[in-house]
PDB file as gemmi writes it, atoms N, CA and C in Angstrom:
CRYST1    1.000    1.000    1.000  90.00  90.00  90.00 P 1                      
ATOM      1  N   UNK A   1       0.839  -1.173   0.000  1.00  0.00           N  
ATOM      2  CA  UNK A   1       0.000   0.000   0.000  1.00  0.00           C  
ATOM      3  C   UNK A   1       0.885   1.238   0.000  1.00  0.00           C  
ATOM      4  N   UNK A   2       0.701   2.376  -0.778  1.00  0.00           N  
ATOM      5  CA  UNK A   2       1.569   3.156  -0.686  1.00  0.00           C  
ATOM      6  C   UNK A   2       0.500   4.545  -0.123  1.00  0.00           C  
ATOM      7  N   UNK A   3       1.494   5.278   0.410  1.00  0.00           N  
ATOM      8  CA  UNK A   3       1.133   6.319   1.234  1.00  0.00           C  
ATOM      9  C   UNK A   3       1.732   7.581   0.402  1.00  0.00           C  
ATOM     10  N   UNK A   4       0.957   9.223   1.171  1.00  0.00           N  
ATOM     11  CA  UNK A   4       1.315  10.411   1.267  1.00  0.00           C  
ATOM     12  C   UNK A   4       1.855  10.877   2.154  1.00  0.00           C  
ATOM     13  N   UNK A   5       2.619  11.421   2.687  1.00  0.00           N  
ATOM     14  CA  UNK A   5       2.963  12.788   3.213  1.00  0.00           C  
ATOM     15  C   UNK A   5       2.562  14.006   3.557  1.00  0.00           C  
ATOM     16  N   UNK A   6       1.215  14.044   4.688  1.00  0.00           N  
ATOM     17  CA  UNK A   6       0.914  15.724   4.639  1.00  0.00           C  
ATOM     18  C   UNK A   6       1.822  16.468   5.647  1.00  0.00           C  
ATOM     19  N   UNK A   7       2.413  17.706   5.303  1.00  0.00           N  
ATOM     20  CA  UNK A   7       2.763  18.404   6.566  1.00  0.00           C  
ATOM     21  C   UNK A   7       1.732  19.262   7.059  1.00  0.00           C  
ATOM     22  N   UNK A   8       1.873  19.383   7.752  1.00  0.00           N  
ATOM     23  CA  UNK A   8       1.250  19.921   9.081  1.00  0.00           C  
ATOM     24  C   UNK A   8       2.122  21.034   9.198  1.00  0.00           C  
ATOM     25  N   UNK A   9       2.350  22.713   9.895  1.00  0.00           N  
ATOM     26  CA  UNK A   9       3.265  23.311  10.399  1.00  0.00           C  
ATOM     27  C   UNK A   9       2.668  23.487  11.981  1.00  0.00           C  
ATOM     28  N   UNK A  10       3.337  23.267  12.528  1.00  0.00           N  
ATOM     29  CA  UNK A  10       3.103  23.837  13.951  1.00  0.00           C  
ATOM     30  C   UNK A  10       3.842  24.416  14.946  1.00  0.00           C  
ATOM     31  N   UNK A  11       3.732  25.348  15.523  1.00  0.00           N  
ATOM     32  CA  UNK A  11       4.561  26.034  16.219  1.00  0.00           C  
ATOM     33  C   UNK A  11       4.939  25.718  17.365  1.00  0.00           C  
ATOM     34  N   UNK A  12       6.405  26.128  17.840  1.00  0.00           N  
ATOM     35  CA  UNK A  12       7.447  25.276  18.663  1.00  0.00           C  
ATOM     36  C   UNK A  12       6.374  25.519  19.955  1.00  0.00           C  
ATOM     37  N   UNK A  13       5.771  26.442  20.233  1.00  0.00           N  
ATOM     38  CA  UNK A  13       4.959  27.150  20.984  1.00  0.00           C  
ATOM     39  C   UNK A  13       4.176  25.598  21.593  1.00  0.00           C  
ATOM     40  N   UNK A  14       3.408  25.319  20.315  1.00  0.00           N  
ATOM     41  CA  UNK A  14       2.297  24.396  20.895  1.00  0.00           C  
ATOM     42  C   UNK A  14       2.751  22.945  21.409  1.00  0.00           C  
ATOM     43  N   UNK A  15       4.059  22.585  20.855  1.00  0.00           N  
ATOM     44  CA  UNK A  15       4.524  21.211  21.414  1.00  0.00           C  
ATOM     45  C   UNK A  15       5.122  21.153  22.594  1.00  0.00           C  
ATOM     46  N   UNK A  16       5.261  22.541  23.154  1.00  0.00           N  
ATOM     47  CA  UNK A  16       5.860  22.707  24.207  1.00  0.00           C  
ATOM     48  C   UNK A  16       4.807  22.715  25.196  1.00  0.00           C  
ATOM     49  N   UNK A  17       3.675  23.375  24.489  1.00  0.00           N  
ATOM     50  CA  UNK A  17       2.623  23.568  25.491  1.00  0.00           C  
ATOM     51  C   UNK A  17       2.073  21.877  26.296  1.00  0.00           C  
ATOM     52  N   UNK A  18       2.004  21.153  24.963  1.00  0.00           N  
ATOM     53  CA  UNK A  18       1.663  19.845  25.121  1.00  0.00           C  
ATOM     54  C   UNK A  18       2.683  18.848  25.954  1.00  0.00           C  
ATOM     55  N   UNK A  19       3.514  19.457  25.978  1.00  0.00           N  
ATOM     56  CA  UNK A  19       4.421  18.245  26.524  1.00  0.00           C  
ATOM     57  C   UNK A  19       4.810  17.046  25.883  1.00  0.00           C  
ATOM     58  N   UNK A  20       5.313  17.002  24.573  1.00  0.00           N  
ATOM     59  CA  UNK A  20       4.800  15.905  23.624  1.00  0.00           C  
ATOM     60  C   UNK A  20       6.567  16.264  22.537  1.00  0.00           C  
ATOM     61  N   UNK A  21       6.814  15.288  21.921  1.00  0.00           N  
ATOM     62  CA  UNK A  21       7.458  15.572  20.723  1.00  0.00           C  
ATOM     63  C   UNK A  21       7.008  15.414  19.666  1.00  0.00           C  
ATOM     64  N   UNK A  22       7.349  15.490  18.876  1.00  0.00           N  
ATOM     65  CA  UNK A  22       6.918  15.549  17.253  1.00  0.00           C  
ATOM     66  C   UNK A  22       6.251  14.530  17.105  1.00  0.00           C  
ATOM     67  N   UNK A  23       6.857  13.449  16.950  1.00  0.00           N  
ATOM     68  CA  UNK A  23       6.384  12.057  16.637  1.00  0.00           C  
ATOM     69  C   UNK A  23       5.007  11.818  17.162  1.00  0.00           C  
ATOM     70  N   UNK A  24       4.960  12.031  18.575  1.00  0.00           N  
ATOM     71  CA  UNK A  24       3.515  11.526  19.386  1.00  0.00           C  
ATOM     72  C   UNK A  24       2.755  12.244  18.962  1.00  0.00           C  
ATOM     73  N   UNK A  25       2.828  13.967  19.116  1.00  0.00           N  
ATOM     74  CA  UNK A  25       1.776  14.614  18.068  1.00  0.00           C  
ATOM     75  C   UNK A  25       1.093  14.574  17.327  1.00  0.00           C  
ATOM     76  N   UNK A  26       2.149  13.486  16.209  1.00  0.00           N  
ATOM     77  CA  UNK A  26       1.750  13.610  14.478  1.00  0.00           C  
ATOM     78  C   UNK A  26       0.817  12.551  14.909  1.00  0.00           C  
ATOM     79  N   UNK A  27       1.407  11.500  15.547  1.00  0.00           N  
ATOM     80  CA  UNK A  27       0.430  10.428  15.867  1.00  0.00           C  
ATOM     81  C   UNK A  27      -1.511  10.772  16.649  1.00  0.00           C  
ATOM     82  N   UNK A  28      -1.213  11.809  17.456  1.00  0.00           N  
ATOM     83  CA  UNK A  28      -1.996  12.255  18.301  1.00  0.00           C  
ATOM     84  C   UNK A  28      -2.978  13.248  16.915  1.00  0.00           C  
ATOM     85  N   UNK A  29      -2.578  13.839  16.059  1.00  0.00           N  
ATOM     86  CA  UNK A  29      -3.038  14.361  15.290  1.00  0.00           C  
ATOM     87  C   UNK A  29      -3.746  13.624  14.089  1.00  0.00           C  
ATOM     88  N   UNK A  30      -3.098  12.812  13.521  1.00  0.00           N  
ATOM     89  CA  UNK A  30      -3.620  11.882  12.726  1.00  0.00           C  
ATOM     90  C   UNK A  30      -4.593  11.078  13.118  1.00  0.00           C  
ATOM     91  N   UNK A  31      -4.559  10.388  14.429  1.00  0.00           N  
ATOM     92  CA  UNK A  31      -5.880  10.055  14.960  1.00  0.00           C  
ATOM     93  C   UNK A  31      -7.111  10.694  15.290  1.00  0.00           C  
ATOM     94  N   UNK A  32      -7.148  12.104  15.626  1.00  0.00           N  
ATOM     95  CA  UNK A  32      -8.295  12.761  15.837  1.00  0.00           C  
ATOM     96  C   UNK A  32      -8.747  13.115  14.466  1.00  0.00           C  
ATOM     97  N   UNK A  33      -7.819  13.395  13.324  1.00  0.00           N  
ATOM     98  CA  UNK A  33      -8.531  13.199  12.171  1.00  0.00           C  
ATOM     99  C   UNK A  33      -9.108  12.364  11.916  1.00  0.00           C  
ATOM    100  N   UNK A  34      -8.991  10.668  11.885  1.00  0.00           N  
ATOM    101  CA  UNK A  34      -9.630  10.172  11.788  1.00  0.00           C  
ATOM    102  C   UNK A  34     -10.936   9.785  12.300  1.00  0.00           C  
ATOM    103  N   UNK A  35     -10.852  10.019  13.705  1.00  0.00           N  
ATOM    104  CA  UNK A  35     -12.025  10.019  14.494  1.00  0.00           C  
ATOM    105  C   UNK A  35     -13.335  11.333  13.977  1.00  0.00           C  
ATOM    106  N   UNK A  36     -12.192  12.239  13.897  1.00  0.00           N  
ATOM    107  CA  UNK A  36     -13.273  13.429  13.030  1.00  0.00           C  
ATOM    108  C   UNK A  36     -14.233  13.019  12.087  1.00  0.00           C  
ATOM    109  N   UNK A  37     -13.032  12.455  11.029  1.00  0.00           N  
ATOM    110  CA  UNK A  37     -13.667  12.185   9.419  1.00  0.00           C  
ATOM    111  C   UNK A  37     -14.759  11.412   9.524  1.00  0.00           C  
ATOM    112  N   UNK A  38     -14.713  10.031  10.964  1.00  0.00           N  
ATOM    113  CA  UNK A  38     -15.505   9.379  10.797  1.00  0.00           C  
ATOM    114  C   UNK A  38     -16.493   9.441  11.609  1.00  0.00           C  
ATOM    115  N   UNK A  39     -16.667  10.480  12.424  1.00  0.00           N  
ATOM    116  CA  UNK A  39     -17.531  11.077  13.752  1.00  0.00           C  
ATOM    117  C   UNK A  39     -18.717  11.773  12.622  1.00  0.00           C  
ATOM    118  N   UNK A  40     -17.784  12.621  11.413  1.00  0.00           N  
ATOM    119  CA  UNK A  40     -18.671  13.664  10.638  1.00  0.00           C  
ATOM    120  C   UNK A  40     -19.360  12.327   9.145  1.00  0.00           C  
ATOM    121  N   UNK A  41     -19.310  11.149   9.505  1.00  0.00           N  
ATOM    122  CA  UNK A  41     -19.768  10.153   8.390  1.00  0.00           C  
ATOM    123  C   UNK A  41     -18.863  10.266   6.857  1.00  0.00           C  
ATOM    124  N   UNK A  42     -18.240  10.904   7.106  1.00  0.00           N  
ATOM    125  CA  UNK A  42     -16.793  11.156   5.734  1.00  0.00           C  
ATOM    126  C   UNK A  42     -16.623   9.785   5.902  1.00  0.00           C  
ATOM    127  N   UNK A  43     -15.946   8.806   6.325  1.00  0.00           N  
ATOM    128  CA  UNK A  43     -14.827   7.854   6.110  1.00  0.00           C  
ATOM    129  C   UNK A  43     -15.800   6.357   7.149  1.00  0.00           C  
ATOM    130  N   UNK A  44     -15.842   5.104   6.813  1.00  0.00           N  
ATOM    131  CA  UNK A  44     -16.126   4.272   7.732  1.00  0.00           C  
ATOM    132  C   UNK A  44     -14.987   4.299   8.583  1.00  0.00           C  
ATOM    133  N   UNK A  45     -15.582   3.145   9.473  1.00  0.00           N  
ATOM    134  CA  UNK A  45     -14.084   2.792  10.202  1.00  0.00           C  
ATOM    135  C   UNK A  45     -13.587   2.249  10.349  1.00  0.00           C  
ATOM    136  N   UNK A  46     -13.344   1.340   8.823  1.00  0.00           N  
ATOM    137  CA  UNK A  46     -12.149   0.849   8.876  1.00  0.00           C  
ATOM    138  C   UNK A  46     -11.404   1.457   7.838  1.00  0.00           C  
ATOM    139  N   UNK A  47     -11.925   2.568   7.043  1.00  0.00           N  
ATOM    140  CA  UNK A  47     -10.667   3.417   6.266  1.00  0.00           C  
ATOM    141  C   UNK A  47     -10.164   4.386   7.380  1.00  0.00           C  
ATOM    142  N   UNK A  48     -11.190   5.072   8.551  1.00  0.00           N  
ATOM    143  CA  UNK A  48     -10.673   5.611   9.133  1.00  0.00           C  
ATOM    144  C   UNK A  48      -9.684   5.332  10.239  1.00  0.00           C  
ATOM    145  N   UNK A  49      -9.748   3.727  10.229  1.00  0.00           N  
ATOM    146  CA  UNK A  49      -8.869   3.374  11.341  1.00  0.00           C  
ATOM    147  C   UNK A  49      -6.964   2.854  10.459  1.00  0.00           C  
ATOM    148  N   UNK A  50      -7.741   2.684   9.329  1.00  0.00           N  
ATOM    149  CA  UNK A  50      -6.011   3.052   8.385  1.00  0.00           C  
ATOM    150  C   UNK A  50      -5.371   4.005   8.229  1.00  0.00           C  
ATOM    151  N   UNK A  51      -6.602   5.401   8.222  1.00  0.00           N  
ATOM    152  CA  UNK A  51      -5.958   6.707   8.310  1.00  0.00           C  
ATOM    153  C   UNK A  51      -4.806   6.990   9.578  1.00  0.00           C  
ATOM    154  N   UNK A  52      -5.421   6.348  10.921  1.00  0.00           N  
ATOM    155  CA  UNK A  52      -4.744   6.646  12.129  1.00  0.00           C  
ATOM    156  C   UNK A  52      -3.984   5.557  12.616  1.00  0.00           C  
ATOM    157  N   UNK A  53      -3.828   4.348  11.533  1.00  0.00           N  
ATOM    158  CA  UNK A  53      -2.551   3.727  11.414  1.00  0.00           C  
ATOM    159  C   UNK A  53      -2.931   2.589  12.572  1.00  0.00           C  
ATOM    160  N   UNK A  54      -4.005   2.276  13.186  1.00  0.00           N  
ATOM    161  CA  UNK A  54      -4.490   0.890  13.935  1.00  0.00           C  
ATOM    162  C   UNK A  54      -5.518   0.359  13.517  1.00  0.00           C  
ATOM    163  N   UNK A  55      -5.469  -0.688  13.592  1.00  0.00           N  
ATOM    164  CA  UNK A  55      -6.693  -1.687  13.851  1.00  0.00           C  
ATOM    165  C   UNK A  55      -7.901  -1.455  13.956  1.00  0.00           C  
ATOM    166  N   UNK A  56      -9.128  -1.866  13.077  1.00  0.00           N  
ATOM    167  CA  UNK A  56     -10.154  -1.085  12.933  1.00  0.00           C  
ATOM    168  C   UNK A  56     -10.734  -2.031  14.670  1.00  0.00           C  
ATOM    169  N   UNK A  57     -10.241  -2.677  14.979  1.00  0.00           N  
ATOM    170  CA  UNK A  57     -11.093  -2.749  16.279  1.00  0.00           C  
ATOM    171  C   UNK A  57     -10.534  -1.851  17.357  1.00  0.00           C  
ATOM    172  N   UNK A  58      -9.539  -1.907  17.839  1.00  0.00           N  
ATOM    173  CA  UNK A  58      -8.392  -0.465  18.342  1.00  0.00           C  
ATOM    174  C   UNK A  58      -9.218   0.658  17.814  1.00  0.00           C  
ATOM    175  N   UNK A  59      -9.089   1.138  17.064  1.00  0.00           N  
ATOM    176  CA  UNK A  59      -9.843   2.695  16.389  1.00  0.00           C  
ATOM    177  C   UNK A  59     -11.141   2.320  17.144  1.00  0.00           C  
ATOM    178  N   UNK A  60     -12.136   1.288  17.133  1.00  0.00           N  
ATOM    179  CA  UNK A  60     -13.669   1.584  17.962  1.00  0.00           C  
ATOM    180  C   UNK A  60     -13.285   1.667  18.809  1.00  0.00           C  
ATOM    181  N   UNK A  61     -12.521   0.484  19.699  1.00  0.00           N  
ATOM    182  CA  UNK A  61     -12.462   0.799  21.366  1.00  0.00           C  
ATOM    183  C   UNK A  61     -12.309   1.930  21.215  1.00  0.00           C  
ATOM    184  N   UNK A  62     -10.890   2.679  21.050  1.00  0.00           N  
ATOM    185  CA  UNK A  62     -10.349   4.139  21.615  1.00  0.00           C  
ATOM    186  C   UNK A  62     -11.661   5.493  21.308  1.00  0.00           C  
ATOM    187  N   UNK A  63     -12.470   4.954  20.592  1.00  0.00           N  
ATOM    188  CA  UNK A  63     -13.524   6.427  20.335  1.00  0.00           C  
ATOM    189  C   UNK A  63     -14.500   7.015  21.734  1.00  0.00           C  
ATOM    190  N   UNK A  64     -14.273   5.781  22.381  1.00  0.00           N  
ATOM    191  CA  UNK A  64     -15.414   6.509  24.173  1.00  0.00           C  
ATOM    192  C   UNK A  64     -13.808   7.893  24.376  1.00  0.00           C  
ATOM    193  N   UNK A  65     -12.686   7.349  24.428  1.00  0.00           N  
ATOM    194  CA  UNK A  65     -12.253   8.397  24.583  1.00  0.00           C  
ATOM    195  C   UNK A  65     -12.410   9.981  24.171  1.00  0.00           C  
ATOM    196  N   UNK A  66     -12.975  10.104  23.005  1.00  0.00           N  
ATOM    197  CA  UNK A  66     -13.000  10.804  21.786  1.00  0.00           C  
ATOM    198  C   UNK A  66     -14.419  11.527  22.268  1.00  0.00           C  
ATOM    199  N   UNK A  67     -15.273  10.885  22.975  1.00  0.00           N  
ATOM    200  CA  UNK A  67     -16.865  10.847  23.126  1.00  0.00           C  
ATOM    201  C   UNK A  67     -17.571  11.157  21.567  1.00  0.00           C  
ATOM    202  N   UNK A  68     -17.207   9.801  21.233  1.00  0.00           N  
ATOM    203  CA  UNK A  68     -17.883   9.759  19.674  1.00  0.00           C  
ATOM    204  C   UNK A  68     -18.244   8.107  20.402  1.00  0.00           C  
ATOM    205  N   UNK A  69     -19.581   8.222  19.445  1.00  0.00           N  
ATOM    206  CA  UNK A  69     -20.149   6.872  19.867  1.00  0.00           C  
ATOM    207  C   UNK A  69     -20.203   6.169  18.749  1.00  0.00           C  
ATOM    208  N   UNK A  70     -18.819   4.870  19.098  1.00  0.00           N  
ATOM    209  CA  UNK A  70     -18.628   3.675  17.526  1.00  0.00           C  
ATOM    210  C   UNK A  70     -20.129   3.087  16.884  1.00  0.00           C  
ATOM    211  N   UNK A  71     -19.913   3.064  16.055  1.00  0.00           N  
ATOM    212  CA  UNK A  71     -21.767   2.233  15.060  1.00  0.00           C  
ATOM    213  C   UNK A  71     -22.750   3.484  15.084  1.00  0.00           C  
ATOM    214  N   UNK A  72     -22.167   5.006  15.124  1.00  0.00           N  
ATOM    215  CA  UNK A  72     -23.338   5.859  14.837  1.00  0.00           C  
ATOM    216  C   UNK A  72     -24.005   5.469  13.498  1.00  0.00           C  
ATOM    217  N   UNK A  73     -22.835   5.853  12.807  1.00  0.00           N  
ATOM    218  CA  UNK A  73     -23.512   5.675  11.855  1.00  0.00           C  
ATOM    219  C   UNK A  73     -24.220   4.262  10.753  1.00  0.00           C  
ATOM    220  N   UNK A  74     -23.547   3.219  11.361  1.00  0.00           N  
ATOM    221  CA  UNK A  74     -24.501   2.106  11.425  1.00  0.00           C  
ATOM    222  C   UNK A  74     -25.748   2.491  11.636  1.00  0.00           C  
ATOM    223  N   UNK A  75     -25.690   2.766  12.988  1.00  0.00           N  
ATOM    224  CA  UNK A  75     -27.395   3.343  13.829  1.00  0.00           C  
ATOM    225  C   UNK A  75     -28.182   3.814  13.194  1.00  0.00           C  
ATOM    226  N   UNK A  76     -27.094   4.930  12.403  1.00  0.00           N  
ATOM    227  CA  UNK A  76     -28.396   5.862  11.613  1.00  0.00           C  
ATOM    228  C   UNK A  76     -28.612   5.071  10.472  1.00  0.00           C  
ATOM    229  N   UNK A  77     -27.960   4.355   9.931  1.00  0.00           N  
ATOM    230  CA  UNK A  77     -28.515   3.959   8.600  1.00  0.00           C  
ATOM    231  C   UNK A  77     -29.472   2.999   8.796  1.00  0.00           C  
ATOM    232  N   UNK A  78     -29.591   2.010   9.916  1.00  0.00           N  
ATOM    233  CA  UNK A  78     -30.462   1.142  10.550  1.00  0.00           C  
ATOM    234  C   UNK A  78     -31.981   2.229  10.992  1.00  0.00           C  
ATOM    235  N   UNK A  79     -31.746   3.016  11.452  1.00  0.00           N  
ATOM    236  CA  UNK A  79     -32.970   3.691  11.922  1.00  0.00           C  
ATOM    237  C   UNK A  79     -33.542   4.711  10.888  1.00  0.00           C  
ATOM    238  N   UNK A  80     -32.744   4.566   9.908  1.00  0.00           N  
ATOM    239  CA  UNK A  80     -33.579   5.353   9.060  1.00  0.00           C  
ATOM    240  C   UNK A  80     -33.960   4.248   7.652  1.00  0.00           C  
ATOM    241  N   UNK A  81     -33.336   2.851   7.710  1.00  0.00           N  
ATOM    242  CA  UNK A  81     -34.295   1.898   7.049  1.00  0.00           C  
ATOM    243  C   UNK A  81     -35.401   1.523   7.754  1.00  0.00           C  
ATOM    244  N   UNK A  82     -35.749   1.803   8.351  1.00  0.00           N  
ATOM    245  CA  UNK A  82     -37.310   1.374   9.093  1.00  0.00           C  
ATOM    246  C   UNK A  82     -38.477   2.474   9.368  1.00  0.00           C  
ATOM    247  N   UNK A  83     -37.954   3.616   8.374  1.00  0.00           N  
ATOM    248  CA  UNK A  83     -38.878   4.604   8.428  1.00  0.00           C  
ATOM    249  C   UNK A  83     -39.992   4.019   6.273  1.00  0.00           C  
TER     250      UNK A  83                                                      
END                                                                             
Protein backbone atom coordinates (compact mmCIF):
# COMPACT_ATOMS: atom_id res chain seq x y z
CA UNK A 1 0.00 0.00 0.00
CA UNK A 2 1.57 3.16 -0.69
CA UNK A 3 1.13 6.32 1.23
CA UNK A 4 1.31 10.41 1.27
CA UNK A 5 2.96 12.79 3.21
CA UNK A 6 0.91 15.72 4.64
CA UNK A 7 2.76 18.40 6.57
CA UNK A 8 1.25 19.92 9.08
CA UNK A 9 3.26 23.31 10.40
CA UNK A 10 3.10 23.84 13.95
CA UNK A 11 4.56 26.03 16.22
CA UNK A 12 7.45 25.28 18.66
CA UNK A 13 4.96 27.15 20.98
CA UNK A 14 2.30 24.40 20.90
CA UNK A 15 4.52 21.21 21.41
CA UNK A 16 5.86 22.71 24.21
CA UNK A 17 2.62 23.57 25.49
CA UNK A 18 1.66 19.84 25.12
CA UNK A 19 4.42 18.25 26.52
CA UNK A 20 4.80 15.90 23.62
CA UNK A 21 7.46 15.57 20.72
CA UNK A 22 6.92 15.55 17.25
CA UNK A 23 6.38 12.06 16.64
CA UNK A 24 3.51 11.53 19.39
CA UNK A 25 1.78 14.61 18.07
CA UNK A 26 1.75 13.61 14.48
CA UNK A 27 0.43 10.43 15.87
CA UNK A 28 -2.00 12.26 18.30
CA UNK A 29 -3.04 14.36 15.29
CA UNK A 30 -3.62 11.88 12.73
CA UNK A 31 -5.88 10.05 14.96
CA UNK A 32 -8.30 12.76 15.84
CA UNK A 33 -8.53 13.20 12.17
CA UNK A 34 -9.63 10.17 11.79
CA UNK A 35 -12.03 10.02 14.49
CA UNK A 36 -13.27 13.43 13.03
CA UNK A 37 -13.67 12.18 9.42
CA UNK A 38 -15.51 9.38 10.80
CA UNK A 39 -17.53 11.08 13.75
CA UNK A 40 -18.67 13.66 10.64
CA UNK A 41 -19.77 10.15 8.39
CA UNK A 42 -16.79 11.16 5.73
CA UNK A 43 -14.83 7.85 6.11
CA UNK A 44 -16.13 4.27 7.73
CA UNK A 45 -14.08 2.79 10.20
CA UNK A 46 -12.15 0.85 8.88
CA UNK A 47 -10.67 3.42 6.27
CA UNK A 48 -10.67 5.61 9.13
CA UNK A 49 -8.87 3.37 11.34
CA UNK A 50 -6.01 3.05 8.39
CA UNK A 51 -5.96 6.71 8.31
CA UNK A 52 -4.74 6.65 12.13
CA UNK A 53 -2.55 3.73 11.41
CA UNK A 54 -4.49 0.89 13.93
CA UNK A 55 -6.69 -1.69 13.85
CA UNK A 56 -10.15 -1.09 12.93
CA UNK A 57 -11.09 -2.75 16.28
CA UNK A 58 -8.39 -0.46 18.34
CA UNK A 59 -9.84 2.69 16.39
CA UNK A 60 -13.67 1.58 17.96
CA UNK A 61 -12.46 0.80 21.37
CA UNK A 62 -10.35 4.14 21.61
CA UNK A 63 -13.52 6.43 20.33
CA UNK A 64 -15.41 6.51 24.17
CA UNK A 65 -12.25 8.40 24.58
CA UNK A 66 -13.00 10.80 21.79
CA UNK A 67 -16.86 10.85 23.13
CA UNK A 68 -17.88 9.76 19.67
CA UNK A 69 -20.15 6.87 19.87
CA UNK A 70 -18.63 3.67 17.53
CA UNK A 71 -21.77 2.23 15.06
CA UNK A 72 -23.34 5.86 14.84
CA UNK A 73 -23.51 5.67 11.86
CA UNK A 74 -24.50 2.11 11.42
CA UNK A 75 -27.40 3.34 13.83
CA UNK A 76 -28.40 5.86 11.61
CA UNK A 77 -28.52 3.96 8.60
CA UNK A 78 -30.46 1.14 10.55
CA UNK A 79 -32.97 3.69 11.92
CA UNK A 80 -33.58 5.35 9.06
CA UNK A 81 -34.29 1.90 7.05
CA UNK A 82 -37.31 1.37 9.09
CA UNK A 83 -38.88 4.60 8.43
Amino acid sequence: MSSINIVIKVPDSILRGQKTDVAEFGREIQMLAAVKLYELGRMSSGLAAELAGVPRVVFLNSLGQYQVFPLAAELSELENSTD
